[in-house]
C-alpha positions as CSV (number, residue, x, y, z in Angstrom):
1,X,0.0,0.0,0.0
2,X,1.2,3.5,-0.7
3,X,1.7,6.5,1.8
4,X,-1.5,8.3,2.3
5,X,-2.1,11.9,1.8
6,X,-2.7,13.8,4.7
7,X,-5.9,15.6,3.2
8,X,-9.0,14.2,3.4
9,X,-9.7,12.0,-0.1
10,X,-11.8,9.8,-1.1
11,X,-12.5,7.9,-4.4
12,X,-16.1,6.8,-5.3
13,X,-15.8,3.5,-7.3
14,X,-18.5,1.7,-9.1
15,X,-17.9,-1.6,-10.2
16,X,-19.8,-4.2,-12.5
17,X,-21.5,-1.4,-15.0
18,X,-23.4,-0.3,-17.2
19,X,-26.5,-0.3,-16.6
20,X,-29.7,1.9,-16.2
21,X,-27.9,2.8,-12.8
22,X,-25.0,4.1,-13.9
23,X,-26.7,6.7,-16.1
24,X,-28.7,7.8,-12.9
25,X,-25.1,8.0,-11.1
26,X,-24.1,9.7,-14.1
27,X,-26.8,12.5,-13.6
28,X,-25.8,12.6,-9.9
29,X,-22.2,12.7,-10.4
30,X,-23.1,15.7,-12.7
31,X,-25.0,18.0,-10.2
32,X,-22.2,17.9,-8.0
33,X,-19.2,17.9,-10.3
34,X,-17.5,14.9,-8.8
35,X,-15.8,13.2,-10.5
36,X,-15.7,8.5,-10.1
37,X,-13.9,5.6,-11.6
38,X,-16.2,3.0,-13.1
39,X,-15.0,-0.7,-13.3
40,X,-16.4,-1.7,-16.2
41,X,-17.3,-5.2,-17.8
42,X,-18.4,-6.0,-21.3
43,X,-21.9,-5.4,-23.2
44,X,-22.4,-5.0,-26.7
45,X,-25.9,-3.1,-26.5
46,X,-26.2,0.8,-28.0
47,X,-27.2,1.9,-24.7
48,X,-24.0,0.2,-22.6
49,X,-22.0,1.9,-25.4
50,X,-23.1,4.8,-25.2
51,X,-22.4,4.9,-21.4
52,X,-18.8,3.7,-21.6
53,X,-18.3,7.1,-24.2
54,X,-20.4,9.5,-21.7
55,X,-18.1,8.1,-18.9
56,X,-15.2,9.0,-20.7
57,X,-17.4,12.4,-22.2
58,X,-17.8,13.7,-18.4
59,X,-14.4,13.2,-17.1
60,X,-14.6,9.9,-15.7
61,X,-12.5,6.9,-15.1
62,X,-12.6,3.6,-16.9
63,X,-10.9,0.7,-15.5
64,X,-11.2,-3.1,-16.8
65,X,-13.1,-5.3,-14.6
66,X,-13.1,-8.4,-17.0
67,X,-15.4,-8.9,-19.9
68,X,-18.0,-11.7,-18.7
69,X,-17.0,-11.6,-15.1
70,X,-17.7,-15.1,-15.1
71,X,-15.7,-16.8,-11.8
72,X,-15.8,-19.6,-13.5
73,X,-14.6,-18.6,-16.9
74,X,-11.9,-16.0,-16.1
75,X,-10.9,-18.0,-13.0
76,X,-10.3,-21.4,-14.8
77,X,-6.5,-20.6,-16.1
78,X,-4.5,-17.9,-16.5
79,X,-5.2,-18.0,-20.3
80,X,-9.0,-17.6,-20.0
81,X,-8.4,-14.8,-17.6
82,X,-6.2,-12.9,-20.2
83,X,-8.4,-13.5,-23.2
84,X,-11.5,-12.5,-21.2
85,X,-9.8,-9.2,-19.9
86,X,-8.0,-8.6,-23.6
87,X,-11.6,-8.6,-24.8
88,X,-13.0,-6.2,-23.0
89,X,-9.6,-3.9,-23.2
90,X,-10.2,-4.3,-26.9
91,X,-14.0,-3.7,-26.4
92,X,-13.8,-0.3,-24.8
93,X,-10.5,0.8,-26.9
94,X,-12.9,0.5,-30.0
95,X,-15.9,2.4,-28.8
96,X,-14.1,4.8,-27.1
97,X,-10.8,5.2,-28.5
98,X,-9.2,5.1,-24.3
99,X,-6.3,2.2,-23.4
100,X,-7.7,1.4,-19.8
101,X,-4.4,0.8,-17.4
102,X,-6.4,0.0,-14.4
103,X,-8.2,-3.0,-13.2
104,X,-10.0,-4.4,-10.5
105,X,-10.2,-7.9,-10.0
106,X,-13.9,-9.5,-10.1
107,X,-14.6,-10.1,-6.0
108,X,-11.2,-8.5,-5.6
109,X,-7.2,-9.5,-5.3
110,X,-8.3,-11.7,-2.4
111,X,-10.8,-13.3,-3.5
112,X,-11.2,-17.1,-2.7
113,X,-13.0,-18.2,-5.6
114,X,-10.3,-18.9,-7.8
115,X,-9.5,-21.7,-5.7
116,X,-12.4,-23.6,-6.8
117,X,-10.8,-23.5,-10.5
118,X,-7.6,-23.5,-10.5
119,X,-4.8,-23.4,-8.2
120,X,-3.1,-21.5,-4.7
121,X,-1.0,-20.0,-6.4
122,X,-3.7,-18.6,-9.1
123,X,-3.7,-15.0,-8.2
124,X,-0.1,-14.7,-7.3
125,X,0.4,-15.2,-11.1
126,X,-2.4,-13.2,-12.4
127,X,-1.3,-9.7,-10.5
128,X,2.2,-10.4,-11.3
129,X,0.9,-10.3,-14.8
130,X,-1.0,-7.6,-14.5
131,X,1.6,-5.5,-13.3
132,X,3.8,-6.5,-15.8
133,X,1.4,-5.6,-18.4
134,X,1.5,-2.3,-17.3
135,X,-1.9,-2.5,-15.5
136,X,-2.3,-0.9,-11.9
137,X,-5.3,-2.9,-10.1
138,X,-7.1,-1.8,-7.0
139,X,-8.7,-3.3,-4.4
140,X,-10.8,-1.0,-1.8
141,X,-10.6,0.1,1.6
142,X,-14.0,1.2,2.3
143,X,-17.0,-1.7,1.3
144,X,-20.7,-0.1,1.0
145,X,-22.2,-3.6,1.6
146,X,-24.6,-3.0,-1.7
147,X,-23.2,-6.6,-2.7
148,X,-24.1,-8.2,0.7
149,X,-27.8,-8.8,-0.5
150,X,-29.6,-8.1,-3.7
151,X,-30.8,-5.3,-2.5
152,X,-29.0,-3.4,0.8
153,X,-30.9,-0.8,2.9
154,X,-29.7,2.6,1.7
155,X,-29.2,3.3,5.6
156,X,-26.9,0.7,5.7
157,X,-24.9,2.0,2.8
158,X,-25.3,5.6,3.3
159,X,-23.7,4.6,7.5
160,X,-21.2,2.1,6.2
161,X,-19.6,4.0,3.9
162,X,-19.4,7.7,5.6
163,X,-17.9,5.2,8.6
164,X,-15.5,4.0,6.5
165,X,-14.3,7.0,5.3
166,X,-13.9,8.0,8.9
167,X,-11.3,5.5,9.0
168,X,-9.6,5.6,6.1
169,X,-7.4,8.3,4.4
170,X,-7.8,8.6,1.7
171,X,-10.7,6.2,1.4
172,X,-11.4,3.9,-1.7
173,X,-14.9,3.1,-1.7
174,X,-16.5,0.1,-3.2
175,X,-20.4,0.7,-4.7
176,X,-22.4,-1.8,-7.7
177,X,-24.0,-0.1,-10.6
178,X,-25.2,-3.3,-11.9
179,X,-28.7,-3.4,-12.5
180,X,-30.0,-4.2,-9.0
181,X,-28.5,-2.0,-7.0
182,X,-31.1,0.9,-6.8
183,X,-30.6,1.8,-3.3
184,X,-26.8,2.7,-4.2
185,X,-28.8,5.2,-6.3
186,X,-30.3,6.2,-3.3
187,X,-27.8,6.4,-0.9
188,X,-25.0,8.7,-3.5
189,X,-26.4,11.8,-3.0
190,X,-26.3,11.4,0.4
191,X,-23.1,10.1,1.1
192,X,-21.7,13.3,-1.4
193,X,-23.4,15.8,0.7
194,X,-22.4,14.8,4.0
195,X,-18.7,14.3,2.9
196,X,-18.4,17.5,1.2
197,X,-19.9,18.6,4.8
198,X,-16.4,17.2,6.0
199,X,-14.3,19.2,3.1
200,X,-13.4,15.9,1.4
201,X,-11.7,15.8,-1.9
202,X,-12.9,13.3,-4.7
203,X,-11.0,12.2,-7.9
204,X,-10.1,9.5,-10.1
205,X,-8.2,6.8,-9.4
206,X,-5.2,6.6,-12.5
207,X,-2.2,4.1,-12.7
208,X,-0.1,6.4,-10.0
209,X,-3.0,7.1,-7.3
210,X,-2.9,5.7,-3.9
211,X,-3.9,2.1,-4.5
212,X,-5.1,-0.7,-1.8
213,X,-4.2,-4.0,-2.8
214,X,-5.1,-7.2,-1.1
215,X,-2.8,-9.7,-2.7
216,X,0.7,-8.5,-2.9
């Protein structure tokens, strides 16, 4: 993990879009000119497209988040992880002309599932490819809990994550924009308010930010 700044940061991340939701984050985003990193995967639809360019459009961050993230698929071998995230690199390259060099691994560096299909030593091998692909991925240090059910409470969001921020400087927070996860909707505005309240900074997350990584 890197140094922390002394200021007050945090970095709203969004991970398995797009999807009606992230337009709606989008517009949210907008009234408050803050800007996010979306962890994108793969669809092929007019509409998906067209959010991966207004991302971009509106000052955004992409980063590659696999194309199917399928566990079982991308977690299988070290080759079907590779074509899967080449796919969507290639994907996004072609509809919006950006060379993503972040990632975020799907369920995160730690993750246990890739035990079920291939190795140990799985991940090990993957991030050191990563890295040497000039990819910088990032993990979080701040969980909304939107993934712990279908649907969370927006209470339980809205307290988890202003918590966590408490905590952690600066603070890399994990949210959904998949197509369930309403209540994330929700909760946004009122997370941005009452950390502007508390003269945080938000930004982007590029290949040089502060980064969390579980697996080292």
């Amino acid at each position: 993990m890197t140094t922390p700044s002394t200021k007050k940061n945090v970095y709203l991340t969004f991970d398995d879009g797009p999807s009606i939701n992230t337009a709606k984050i989008l517009d949210i985003l907008k009234e408050y000119n803050i800007k996010a990193t979306f962890f994108v995967v793969g669809t092929a639809n007019e509409h998906s497209k067209n959010l991966y360019k207004r991302i971009v459009d509106e000052g955004h961050t992409l980063g590659n988040h696999t194309y199917s993230h399928n566990y079982k698929t991308i977690y299988a071998s070290e080759e079907n992880f590779i074509q899967d995230f080449k796919k969507l690199e290639d994907h996004i390259y072609d509809i919006t002309g950006v060379k993503m060099d972040i990632m975020r691994f799907p369920g995160g560096s730690n993750t246990r599932i890739p035990h079920k299909y291939s190795d140990e030593k799985f991940m090990k091998r993957i991030t050191t490819k990563m890295l040497y692909d000039g990819y910088q991925y990032f993990d979080w240090n701040v969980d909304s809990k939107d993934a712990k059910v279908v649907k969370q409470s927006k209470d339980v969001i809205i307290n988890t994550v202003l918590d966590g921020a408490k905590h952690n400087n600066p603070a890399i927070v994990l949210f959904h924009d998949s197509l369930p996860k309403t209540t994330t909707v929700e909760a946004l505005p009122i997370i941005i308010e009452e950390l502007l309240k508390e003269d945080y900074t938000f930004d982007v997350l590029h290949k040089d930010s502060f980064y969390v990584q579980f697996k080292k």
